[in-house]
N, CA, C and O atoms as a Maestro MAE file, in Angstrom:
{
 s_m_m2io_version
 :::
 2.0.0
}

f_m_ct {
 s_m_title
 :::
 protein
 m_atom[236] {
  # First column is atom index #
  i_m_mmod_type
  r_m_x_coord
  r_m_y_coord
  r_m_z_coord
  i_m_residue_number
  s_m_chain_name
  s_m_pdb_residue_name
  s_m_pdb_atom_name
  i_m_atomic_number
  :::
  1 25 0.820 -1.185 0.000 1 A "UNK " " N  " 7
  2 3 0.000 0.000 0.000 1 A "UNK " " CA " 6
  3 2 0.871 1.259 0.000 1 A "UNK " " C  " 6
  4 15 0.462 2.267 -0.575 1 A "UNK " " O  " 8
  5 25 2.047 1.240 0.617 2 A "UNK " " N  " 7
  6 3 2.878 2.290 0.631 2 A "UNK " " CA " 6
  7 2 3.436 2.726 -0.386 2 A "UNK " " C  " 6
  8 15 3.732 3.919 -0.448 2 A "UNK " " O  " 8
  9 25 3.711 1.841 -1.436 3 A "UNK " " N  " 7
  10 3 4.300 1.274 -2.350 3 A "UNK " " CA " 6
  11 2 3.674 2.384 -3.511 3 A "UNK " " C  " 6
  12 15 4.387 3.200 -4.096 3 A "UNK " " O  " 8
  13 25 1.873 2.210 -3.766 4 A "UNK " " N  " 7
  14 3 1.274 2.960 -4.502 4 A "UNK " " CA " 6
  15 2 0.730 4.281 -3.932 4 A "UNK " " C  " 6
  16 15 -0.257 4.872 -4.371 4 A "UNK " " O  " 8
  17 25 1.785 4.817 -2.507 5 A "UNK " " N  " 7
  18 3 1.554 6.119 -2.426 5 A "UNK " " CA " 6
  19 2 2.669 6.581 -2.917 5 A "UNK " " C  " 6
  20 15 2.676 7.777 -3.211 5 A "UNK " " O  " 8
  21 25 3.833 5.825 -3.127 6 A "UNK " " N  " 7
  22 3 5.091 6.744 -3.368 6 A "UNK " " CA " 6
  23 2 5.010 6.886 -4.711 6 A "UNK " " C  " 6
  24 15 5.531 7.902 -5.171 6 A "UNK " " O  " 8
  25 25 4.489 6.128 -5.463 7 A "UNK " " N  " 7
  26 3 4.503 6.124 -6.812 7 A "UNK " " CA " 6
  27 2 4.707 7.849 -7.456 7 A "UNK " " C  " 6
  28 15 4.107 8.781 -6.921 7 A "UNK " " O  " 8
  29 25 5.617 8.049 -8.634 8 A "UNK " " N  " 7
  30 3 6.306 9.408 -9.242 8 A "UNK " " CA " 6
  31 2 4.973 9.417 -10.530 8 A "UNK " " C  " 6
  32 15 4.641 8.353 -11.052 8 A "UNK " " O  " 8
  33 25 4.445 10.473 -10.841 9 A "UNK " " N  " 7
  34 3 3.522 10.340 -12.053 9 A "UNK " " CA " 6
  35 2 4.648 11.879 -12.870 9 A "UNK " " C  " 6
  36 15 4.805 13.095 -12.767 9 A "UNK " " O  " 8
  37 25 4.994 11.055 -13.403 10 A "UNK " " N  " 7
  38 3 6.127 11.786 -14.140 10 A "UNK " " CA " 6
  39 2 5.926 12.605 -15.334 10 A "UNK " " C  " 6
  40 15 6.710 13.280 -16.000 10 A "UNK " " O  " 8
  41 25 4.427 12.327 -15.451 11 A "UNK " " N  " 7
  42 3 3.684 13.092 -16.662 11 A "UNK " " CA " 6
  43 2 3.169 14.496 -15.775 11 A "UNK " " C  " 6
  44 15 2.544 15.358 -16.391 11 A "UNK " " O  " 8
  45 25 3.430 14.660 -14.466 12 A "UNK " " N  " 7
  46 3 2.612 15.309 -14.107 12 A "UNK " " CA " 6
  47 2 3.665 16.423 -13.757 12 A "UNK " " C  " 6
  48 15 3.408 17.426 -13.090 12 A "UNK " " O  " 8
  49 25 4.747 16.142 -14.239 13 A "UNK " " N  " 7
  50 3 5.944 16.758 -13.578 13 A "UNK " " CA " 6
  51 2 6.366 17.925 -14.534 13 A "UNK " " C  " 6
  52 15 6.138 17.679 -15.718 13 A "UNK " " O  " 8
  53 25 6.913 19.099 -14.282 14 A "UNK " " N  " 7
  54 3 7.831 19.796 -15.626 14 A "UNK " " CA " 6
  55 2 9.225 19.223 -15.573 14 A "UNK " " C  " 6
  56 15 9.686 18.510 -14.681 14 A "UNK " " O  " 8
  57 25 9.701 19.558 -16.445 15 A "UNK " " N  " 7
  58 3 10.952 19.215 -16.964 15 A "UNK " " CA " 6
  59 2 12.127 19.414 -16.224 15 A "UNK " " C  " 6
  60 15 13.149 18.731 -16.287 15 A "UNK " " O  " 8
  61 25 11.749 21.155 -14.967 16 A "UNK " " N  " 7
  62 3 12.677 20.965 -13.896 16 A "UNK " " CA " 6
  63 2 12.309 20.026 -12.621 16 A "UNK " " C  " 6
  64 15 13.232 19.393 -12.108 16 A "UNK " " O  " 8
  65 25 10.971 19.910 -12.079 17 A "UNK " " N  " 7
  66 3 10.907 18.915 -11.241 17 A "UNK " " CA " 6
  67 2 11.670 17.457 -11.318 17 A "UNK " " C  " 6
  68 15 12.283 16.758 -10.512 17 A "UNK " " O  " 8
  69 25 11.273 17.351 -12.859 18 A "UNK " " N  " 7
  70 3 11.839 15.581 -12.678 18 A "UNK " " CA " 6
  71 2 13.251 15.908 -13.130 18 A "UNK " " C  " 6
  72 15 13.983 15.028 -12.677 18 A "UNK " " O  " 8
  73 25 13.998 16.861 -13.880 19 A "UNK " " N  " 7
  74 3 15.305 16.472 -13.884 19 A "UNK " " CA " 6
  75 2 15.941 16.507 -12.051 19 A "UNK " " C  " 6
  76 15 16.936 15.858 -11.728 19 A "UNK " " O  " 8
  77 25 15.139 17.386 -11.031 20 A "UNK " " N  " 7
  78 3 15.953 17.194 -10.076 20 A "UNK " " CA " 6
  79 2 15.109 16.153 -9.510 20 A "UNK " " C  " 6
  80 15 15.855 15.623 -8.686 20 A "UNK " " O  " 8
  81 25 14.075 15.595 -9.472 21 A "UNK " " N  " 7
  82 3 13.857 13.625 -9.262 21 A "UNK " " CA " 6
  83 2 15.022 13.074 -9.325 21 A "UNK " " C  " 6
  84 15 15.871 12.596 -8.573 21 A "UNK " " O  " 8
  85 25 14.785 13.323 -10.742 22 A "UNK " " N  " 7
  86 3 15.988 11.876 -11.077 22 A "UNK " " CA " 6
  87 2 17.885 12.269 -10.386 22 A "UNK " " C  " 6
  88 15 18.838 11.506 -10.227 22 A "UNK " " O  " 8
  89 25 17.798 13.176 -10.238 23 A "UNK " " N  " 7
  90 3 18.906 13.848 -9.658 23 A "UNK " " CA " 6
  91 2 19.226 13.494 -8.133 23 A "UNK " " C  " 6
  92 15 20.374 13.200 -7.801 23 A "UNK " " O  " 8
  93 25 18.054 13.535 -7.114 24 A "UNK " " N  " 7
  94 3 17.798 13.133 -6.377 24 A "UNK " " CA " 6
  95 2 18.271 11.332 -5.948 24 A "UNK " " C  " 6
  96 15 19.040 10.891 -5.095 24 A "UNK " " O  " 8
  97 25 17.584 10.791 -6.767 25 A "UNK " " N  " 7
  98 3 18.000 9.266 -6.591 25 A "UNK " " CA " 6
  99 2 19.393 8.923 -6.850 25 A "UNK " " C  " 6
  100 15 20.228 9.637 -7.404 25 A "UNK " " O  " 8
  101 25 19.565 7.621 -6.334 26 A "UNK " " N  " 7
  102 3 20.985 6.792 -6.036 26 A "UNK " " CA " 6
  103 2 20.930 6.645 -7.514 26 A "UNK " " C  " 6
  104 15 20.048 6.311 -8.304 26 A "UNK " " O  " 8
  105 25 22.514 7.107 -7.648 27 A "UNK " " N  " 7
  106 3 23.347 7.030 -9.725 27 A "UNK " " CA " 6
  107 2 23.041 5.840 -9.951 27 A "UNK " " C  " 6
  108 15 23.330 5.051 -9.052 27 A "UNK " " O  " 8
  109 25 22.596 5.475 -10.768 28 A "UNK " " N  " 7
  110 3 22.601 4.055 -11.788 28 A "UNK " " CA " 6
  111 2 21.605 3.355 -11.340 28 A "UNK " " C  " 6
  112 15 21.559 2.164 -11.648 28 A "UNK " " O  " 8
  113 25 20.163 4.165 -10.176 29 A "UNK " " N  " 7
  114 3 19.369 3.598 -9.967 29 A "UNK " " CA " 6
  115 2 18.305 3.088 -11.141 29 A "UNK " " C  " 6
  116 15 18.066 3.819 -12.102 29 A "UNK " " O  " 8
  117 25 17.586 1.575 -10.973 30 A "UNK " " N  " 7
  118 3 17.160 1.438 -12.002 30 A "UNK " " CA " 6
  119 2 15.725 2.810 -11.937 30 A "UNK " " C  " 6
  120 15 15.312 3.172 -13.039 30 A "UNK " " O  " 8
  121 25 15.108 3.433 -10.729 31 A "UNK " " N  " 7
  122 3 14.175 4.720 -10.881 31 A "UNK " " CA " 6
  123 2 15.072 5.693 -11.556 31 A "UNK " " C  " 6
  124 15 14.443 6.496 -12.246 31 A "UNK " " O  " 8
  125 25 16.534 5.873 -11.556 32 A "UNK " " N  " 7
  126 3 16.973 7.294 -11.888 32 A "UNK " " CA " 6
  127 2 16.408 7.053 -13.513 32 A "UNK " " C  " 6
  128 15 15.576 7.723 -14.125 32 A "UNK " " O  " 8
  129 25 17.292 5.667 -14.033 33 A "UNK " " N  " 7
  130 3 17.240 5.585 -15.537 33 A "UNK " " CA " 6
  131 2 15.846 5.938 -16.088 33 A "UNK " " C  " 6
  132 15 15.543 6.566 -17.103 33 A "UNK " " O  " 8
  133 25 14.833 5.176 -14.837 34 A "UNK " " N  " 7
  134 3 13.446 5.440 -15.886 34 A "UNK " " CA " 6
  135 2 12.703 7.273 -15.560 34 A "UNK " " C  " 6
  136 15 11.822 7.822 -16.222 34 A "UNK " " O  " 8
  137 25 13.286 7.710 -14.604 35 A "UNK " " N  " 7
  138 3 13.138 9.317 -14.698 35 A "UNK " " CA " 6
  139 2 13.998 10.040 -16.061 35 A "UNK " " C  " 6
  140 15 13.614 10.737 -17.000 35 A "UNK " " O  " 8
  141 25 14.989 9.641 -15.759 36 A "UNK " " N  " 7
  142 3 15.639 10.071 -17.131 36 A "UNK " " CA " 6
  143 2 15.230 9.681 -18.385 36 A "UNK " " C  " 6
  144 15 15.268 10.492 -19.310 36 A "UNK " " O  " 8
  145 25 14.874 8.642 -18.534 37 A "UNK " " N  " 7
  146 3 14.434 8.080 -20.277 37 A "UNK " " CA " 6
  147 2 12.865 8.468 -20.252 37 A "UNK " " C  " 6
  148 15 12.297 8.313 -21.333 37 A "UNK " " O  " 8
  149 25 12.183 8.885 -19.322 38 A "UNK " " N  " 7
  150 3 11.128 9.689 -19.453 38 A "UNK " " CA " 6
  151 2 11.396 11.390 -19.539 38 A "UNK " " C  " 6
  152 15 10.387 12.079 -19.689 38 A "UNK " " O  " 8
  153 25 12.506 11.969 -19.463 39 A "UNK " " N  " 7
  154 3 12.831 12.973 -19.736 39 A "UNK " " CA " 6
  155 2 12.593 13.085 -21.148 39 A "UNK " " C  " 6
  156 15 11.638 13.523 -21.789 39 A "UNK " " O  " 8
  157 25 14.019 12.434 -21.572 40 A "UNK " " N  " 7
  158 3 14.420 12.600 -22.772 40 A "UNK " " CA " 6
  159 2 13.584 12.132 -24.098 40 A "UNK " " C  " 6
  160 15 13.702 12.372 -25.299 40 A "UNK " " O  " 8
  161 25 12.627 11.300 -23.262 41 A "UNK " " N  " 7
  162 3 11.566 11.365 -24.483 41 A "UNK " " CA " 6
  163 2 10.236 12.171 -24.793 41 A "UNK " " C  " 6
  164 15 9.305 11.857 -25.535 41 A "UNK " " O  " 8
  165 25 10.461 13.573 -23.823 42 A "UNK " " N  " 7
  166 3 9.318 13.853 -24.215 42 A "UNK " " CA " 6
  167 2 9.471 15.116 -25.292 42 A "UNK " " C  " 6
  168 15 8.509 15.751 -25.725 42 A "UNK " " O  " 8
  169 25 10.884 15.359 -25.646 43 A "UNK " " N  " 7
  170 3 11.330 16.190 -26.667 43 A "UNK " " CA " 6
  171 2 11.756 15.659 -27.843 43 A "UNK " " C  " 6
  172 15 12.600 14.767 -27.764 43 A "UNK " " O  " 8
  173 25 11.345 16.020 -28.993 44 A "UNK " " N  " 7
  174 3 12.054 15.077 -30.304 44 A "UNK " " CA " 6
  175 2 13.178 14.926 -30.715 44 A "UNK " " C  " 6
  176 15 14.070 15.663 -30.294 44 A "UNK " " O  " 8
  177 25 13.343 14.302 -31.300 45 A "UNK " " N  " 7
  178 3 15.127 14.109 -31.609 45 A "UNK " " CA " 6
  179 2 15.197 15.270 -32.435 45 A "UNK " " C  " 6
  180 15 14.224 15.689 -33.062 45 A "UNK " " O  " 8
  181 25 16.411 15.839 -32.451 46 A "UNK " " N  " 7
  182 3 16.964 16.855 -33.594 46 A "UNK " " CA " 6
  183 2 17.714 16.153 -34.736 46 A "UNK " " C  " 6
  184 15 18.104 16.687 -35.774 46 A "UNK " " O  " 8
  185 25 17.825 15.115 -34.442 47 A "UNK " " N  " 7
  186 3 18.638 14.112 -35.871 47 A "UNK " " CA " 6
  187 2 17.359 13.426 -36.738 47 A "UNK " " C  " 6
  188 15 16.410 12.738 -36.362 47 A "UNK " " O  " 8
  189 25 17.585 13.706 -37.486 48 A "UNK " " N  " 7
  190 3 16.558 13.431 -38.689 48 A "UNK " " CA " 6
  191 2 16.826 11.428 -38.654 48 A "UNK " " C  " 6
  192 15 17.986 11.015 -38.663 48 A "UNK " " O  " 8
  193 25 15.630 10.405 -38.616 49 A "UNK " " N  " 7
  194 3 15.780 8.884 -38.474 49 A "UNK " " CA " 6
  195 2 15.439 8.626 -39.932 49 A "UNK " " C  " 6
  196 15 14.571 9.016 -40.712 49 A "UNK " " O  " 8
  197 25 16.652 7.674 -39.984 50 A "UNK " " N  " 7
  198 3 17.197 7.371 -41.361 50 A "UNK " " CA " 6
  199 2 16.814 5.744 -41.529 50 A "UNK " " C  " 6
  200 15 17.492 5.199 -40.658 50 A "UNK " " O  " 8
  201 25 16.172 4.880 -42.122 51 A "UNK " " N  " 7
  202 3 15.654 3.717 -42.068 51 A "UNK " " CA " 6
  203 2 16.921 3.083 -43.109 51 A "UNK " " C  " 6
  204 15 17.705 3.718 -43.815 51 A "UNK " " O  " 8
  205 25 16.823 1.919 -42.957 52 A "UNK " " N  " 7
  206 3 18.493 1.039 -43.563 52 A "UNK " " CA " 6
  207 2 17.868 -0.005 -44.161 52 A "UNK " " C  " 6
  208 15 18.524 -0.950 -44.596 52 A "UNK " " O  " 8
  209 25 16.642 0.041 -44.243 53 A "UNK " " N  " 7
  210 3 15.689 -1.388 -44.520 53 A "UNK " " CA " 6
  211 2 16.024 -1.270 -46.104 53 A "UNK " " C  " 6
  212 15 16.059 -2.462 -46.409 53 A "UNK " " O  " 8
  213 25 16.318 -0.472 -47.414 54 A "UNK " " N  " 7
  214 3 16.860 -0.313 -48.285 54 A "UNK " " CA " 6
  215 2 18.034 -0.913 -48.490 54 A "UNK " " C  " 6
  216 15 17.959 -1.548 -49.542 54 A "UNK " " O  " 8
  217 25 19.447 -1.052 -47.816 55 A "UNK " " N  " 7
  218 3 20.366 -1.224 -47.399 55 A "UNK " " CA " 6
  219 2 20.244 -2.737 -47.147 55 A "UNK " " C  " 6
  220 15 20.565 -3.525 -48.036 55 A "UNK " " O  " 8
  221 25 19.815 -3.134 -46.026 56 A "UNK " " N  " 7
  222 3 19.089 -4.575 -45.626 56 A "UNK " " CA " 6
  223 2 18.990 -5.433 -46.983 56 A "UNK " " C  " 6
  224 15 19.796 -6.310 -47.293 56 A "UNK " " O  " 8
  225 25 17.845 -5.031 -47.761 57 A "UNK " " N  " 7
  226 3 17.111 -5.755 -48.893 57 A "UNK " " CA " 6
  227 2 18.130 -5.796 -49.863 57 A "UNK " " C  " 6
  228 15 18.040 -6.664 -50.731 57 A "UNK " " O  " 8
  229 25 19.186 -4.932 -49.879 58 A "UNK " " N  " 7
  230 3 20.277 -5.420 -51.459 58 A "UNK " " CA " 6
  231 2 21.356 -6.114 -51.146 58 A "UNK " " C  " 6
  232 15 22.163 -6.433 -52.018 58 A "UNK " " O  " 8
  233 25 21.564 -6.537 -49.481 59 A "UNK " " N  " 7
  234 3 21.933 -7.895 -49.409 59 A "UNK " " CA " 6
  235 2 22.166 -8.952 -49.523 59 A "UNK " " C  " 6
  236 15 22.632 -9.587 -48.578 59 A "UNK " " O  " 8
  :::
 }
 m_bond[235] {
  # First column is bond index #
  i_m_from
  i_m_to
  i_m_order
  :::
  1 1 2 1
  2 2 3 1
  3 3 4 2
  4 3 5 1
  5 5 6 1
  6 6 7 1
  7 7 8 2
  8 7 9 1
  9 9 10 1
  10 10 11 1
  11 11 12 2
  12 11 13 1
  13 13 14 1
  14 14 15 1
  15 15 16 2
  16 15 17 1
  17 17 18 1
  18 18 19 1
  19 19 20 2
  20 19 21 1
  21 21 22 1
  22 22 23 1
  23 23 24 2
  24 23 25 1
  25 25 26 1
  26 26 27 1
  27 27 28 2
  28 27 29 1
  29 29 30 1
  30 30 31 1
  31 31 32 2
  32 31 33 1
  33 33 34 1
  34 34 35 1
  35 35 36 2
  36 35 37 1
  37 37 38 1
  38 38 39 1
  39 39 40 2
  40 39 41 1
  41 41 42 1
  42 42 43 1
  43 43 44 2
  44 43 45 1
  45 45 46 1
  46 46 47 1
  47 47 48 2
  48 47 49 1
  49 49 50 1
  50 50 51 1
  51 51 52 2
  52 51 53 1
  53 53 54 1
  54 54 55 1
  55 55 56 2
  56 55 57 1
  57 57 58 1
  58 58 59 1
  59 59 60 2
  60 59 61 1
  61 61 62 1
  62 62 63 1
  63 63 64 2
  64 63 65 1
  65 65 66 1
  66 66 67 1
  67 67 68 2
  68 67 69 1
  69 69 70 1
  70 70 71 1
  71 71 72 2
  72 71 73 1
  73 73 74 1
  74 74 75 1
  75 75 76 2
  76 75 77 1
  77 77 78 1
  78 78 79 1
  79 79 80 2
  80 79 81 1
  81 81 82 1
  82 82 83 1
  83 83 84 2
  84 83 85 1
  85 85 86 1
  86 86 87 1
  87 87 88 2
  88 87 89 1
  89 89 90 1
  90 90 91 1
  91 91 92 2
  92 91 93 1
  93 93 94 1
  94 94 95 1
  95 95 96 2
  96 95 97 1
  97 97 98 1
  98 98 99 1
  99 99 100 2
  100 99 101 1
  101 101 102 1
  102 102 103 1
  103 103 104 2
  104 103 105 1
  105 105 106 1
  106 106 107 1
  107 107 108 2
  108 107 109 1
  109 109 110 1
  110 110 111 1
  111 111 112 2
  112 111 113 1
  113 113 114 1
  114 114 115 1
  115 115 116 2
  116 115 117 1
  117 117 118 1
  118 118 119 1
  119 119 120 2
  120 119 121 1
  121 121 122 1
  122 122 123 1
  123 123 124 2
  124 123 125 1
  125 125 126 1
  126 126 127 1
  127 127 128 2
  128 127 129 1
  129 129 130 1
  130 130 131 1
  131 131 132 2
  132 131 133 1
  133 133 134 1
  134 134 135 1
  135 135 136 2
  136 135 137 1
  137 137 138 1
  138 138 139 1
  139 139 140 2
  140 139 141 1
  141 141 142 1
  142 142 143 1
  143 143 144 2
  144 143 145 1
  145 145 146 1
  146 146 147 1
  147 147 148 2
  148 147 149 1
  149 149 150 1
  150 150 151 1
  151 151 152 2
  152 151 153 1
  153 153 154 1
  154 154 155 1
  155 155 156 2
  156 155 157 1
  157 157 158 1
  158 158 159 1
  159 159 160 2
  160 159 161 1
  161 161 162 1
  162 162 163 1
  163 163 164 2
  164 163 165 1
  165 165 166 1
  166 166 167 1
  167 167 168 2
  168 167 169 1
  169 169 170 1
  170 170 171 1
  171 171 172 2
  172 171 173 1
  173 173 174 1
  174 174 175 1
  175 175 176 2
  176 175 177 1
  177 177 178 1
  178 178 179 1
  179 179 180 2
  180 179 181 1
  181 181 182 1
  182 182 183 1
  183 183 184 2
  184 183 185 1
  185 185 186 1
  186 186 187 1
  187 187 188 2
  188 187 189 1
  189 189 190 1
  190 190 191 1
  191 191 192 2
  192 191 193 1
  193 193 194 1
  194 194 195 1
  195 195 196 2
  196 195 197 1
  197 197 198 1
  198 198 199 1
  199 199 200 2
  200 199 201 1
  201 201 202 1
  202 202 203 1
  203 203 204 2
  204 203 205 1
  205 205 206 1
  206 206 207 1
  207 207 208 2
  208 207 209 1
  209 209 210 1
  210 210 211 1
  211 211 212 2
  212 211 213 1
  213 213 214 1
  214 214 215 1
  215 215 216 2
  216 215 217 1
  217 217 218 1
  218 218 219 1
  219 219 220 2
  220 219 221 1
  221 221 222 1
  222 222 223 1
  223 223 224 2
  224 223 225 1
  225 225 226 1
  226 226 227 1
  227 227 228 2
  228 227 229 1
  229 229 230 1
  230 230 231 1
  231 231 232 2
  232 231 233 1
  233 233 234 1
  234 234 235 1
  235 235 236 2
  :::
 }
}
């Protein structure tokens, strides 16, 4: 029961709250990683995704 009070709703967070979350937690925690990879995905990549499946097929 405690368990689903501590729970982080990370959607509910701005971008400075949860970077200092995840800042907060023990380095290489498996919570830091998933605060962080919920960071970083809520902005788009700036590198344009290049598909290789072309590449693949003349194999």
């Amino acid at each position: 029961m405690e368990a689903e009070l501590l729970k982080v709703r990370f959607e509910e967070m701005s971008d400075d709250e949860l970077r200092a979350y995840a800042y907060s937690l023990p380095f290489k925690s498996p919570k830091q990683y998933e605060a962080l990879i919920s960071l970083i995905n809520r902005h788009g990549s700036a590198f344009p995704i290049v598909s290789d499946e072309q590449a693949r097929a003349e194999m």
